[in-house]
C-alpha positions as CSV (number, residue, x, y, z in Angstrom):
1,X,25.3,9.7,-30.8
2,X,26.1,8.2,-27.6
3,X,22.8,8.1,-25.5
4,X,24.0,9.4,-21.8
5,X,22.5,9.2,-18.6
6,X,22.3,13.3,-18.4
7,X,19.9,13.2,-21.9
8,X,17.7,10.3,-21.0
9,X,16.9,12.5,-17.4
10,X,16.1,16.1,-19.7
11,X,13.7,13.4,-21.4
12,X,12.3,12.1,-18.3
13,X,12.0,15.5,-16.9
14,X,10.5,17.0,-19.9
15,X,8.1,14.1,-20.3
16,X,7.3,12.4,-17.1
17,X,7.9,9.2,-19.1
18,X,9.7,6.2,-17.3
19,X,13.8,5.9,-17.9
20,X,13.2,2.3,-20.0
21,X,10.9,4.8,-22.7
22,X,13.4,7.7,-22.8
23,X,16.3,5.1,-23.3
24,X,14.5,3.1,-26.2
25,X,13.4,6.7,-27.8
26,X,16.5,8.3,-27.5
27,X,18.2,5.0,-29.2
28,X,15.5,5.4,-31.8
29,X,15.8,9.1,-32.8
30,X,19.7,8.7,-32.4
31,X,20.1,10.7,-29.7
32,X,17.8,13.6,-31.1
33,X,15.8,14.4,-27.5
34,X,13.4,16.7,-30.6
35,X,12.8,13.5,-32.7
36,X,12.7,11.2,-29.2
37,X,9.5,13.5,-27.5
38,X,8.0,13.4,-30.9
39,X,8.5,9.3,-31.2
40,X,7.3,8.9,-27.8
41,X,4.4,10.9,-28.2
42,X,3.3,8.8,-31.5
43,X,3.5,5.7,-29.3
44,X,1.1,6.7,-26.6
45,X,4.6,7.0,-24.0
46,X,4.3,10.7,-23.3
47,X,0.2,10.8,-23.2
48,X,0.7,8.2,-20.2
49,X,3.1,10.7,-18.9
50,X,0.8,13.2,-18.6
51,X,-1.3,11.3,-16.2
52,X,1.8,10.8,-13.7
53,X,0.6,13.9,-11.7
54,X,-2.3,12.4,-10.6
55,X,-3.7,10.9,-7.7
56,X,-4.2,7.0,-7.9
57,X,-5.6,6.1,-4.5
58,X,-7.7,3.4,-6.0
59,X,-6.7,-0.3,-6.6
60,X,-6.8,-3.3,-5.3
61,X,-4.9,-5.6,-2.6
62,X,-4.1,-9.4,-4.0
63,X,-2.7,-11.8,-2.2
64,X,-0.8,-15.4,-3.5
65,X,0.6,-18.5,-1.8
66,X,3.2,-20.1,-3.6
67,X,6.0,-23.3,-2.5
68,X,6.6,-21.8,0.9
69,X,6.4,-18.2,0.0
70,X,3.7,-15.9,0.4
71,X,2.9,-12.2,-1.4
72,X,0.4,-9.4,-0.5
73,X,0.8,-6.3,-3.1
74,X,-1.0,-2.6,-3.8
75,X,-1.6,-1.5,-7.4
76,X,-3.1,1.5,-7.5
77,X,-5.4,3.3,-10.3
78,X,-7.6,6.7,-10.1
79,X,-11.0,5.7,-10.2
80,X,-13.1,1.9,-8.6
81,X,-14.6,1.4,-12.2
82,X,-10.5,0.8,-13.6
83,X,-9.8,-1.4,-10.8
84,X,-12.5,-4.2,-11.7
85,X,-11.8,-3.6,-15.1
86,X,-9.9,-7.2,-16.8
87,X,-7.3,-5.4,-18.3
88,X,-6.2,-3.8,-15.4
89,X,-6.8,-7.2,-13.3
90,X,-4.9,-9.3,-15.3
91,X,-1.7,-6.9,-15.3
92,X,-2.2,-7.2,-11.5
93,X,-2.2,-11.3,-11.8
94,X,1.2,-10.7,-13.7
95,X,2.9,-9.0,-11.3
96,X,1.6,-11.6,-8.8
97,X,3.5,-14.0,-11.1
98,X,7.0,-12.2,-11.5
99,X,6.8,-11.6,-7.4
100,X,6.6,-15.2,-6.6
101,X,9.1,-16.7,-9.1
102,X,11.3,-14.4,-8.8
103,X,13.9,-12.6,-6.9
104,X,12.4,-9.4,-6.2
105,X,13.6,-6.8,-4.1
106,X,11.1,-3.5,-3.9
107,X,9.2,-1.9,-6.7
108,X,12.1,-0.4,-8.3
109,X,13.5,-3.5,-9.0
110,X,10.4,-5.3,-9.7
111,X,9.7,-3.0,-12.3
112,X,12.5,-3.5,-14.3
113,X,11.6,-7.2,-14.5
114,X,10.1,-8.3,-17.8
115,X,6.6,-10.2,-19.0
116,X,6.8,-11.2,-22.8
117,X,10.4,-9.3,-23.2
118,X,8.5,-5.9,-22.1
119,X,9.8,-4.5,-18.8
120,X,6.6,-3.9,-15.7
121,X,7.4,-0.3,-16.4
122,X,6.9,-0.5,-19.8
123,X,3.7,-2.2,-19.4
124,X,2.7,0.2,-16.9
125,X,2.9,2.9,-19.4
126,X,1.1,1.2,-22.1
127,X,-1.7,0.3,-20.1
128,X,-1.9,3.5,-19.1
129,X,-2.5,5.3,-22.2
130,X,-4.3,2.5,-22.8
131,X,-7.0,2.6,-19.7
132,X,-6.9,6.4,-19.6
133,X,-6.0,6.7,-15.9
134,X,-3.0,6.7,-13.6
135,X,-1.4,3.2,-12.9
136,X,1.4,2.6,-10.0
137,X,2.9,-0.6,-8.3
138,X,2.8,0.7,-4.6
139,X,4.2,-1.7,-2.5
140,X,4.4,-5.6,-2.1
141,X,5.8,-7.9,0.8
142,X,7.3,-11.2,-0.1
143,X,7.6,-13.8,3.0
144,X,9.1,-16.9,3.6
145,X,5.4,-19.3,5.6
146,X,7.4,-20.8,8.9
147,X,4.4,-21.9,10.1
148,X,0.7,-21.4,9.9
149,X,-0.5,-18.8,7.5
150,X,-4.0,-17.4,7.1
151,X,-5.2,-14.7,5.0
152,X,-8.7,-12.9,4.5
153,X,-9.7,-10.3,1.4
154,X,-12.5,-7.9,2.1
155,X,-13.6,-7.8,-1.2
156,X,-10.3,-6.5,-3.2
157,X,-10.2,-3.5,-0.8
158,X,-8.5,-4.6,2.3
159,X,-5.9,-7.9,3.1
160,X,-4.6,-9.4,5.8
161,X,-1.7,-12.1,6.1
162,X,-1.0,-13.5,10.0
163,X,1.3,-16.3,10.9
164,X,0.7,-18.0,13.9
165,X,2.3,-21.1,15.7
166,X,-0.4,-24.0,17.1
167,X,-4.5,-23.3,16.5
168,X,-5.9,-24.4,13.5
169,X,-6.6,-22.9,10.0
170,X,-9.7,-21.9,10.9
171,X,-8.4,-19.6,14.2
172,X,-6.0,-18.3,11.4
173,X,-8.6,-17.3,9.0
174,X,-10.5,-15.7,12.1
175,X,-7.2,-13.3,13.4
176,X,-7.2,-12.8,9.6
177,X,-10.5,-11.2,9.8
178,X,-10.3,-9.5,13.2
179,X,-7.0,-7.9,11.9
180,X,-8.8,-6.5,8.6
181,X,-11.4,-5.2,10.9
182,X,-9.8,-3.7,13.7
183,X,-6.8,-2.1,12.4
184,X,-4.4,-3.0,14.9
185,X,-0.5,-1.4,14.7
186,X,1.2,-3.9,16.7
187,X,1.0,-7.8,18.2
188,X,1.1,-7.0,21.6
189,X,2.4,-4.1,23.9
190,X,6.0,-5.1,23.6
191,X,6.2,-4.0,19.9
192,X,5.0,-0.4,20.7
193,X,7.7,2.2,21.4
194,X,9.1,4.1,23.8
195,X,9.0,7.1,21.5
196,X,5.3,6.8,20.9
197,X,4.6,5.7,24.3
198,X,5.9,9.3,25.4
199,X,4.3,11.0,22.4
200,X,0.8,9.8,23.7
201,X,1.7,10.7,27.3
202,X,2.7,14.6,26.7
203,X,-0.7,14.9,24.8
204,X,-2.4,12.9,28.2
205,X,-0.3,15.3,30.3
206,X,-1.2,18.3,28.8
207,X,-5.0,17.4,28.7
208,X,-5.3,16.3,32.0
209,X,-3.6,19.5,33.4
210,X,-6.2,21.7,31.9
211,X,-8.8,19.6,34.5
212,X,-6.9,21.5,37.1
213,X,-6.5,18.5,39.2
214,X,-4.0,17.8,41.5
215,X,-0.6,16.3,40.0
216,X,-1.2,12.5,41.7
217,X,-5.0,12.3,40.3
218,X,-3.1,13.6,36.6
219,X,-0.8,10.8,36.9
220,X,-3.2,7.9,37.8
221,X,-5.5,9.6,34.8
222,X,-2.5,9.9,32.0
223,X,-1.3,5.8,33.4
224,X,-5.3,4.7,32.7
225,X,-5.5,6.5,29.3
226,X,-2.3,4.9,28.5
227,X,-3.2,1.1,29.0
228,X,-6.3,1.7,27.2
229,X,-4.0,3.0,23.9
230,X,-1.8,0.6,24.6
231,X,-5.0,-2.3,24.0
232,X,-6.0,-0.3,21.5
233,X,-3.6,-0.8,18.9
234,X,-2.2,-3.8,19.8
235,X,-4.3,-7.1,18.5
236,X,-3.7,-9.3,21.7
237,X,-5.4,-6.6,23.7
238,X,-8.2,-5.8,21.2
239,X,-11.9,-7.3,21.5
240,X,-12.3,-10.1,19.8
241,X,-14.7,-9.1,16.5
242,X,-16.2,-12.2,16.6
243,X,-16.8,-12.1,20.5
244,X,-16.5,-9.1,22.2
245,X,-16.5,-10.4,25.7
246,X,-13.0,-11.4,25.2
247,X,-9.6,-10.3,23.7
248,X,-7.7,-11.4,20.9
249,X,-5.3,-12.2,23.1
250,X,-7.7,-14.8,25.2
251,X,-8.9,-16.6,22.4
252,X,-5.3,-17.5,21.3
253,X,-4.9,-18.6,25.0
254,X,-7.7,-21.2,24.6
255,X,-6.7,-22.6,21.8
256,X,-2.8,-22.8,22.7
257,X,-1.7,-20.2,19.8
258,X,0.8,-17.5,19.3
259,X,0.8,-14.8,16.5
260,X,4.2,-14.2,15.3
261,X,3.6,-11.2,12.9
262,X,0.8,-10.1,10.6
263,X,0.6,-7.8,7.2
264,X,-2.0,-6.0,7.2
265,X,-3.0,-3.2,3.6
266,X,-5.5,-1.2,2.7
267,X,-6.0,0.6,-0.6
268,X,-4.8,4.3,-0.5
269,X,-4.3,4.4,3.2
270,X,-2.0,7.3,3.7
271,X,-2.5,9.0,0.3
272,X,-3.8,12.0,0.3
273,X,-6.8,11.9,-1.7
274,X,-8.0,14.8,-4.0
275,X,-11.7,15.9,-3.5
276,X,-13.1,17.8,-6.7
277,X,-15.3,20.0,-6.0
278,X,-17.1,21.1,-9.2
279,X,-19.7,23.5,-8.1
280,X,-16.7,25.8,-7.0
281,X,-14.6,25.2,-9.5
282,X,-17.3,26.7,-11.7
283,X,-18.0,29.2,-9.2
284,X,-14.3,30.3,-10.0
285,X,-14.3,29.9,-13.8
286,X,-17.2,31.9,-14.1
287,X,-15.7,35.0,-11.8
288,X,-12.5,34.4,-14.0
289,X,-14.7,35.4,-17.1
């Protein structure tokens, strides 16, 4: 029976499983989708499909240098105790691998790459069933190093990369570390937007106007409140962590150094993280009975 692209998605939808499992099941049943759900669920494919509605906000952030390319990647799991677990740790150092020797273009891609003629995806699902909790590739940058690169891990949590032209490794290292710290959005005011220049002024505006001052005294209040956004978020105009009586910016100065860009990822940031709270969910069981 000829194994068509409309079966393998009633597999996927009926199982949560990835397309590479519903294709190799569906081959294997013979284009039975009955025999397929049942085959998958005997190889552990459709328990680790079970798990794809959870929340993995969890992980860790790696980082690799390799011949004049450098890579900073997510994975993410459900729970801290999974992400220092070796299992779980060593998939990550694969995926490291395939990134750098490889031509990668996002996650999609990279997960149809293979280790030991098993496809990422694949992988992904075994260790899955395997662990017991969620596992997902996030997201990964892969750069070309143009000139000096340094990097900083805070602990597995948080990583940095930040090229800069002139300084020396150890002023790299340091913006590294300032970066992880101070959560800037931008190198320097130029980078920030028109659009979220005027999003930030509306909110000023409409702020200052319940003050009930007079319109010039709201205009020199709403200009003030925007230069101090504006150093804020961008690392030139930030305090230097390391010396808070001058700016990133300054520091650079001294030492005759530019940043160019910087990467900057934190586990889970921007997932929305489930809270459980069990003494209500037991408070609603027990009114259920």
């Amino acid at each position: 029976m000829e194994i068509t692209a409309s079966l393998v998605k009633e597999l996927r939808e009926r199982t949560g499983a990835g397309m590479m499992d519903c294709k190799k099941a569906l081959n294997d049943a013979n284009g039975d989708i009955e025999v397929a759900i049942e085959v998958m669920r005997k190889s552990g494919a459709a328990k680790a499909a079970k798990k794809a509605g959870r929340i993995a906000a969890e992980g860790i952030i790696s980082i690799k240098q390799n011949e004049g390319e450098i890579v900073i990647l997510e994975v993410n799991c459900e729970t801290d105790f999974v992400a220092k677990d070796e299992n779980f740790l060593s998939f990550v150092d694969e995926i490291l691998e395939v990134i750098t020797k490889q031509d990668v273009t996002d996650v999609d891609d990279l997960l149809h790459k293979s280790i030991n003629d098993q496809t990422i995806e694949e992988k992904i699902q075994q260790l899955t069933a395997k662990i017991g909790e969620k596992l997902s590739i996030r997201r990964f940058e892969k750069s070309k190093i143009n000139k000096k690169v340094g990097t900083y891990l805070h602990g597995k949590r948080i990583g940095v990369i930040v090229e800069i032209e002139g300084g020396d490794d150890n002023l790299a290292k340091d913006i590294a570390m300032h970066i992880a710290a101070s959560k800037p959005l931008y190198v320097d005011s130029k980078e920030v937007s028109s659009s979220v220049l005027d999003k930030e002024k509306e909110i000023y505006i409409a702020q200052a106007q319940e003050s009930g001052k007079p319109d010039d005294i709201i205009e020199k209040m709403v200009e003030g409140r925007l230069k101090k956004f504006v150093k804020e978020i961008t690392l030139l105009g930030q305090p230097f962590v390391k010396d808070s009586e001058q700016s990133v910016e300054k520091i650079l100065k001294s030492a005759n150094a530019k940043v160019l860009s910087f990467i900057r990822y934190e586990v889970g940031e921007g997932i929305e993280k489930r809270v459980d709270n069990f003494a209500e969910e037991v408070m609603s069981q027990a009114k259920g009975n």
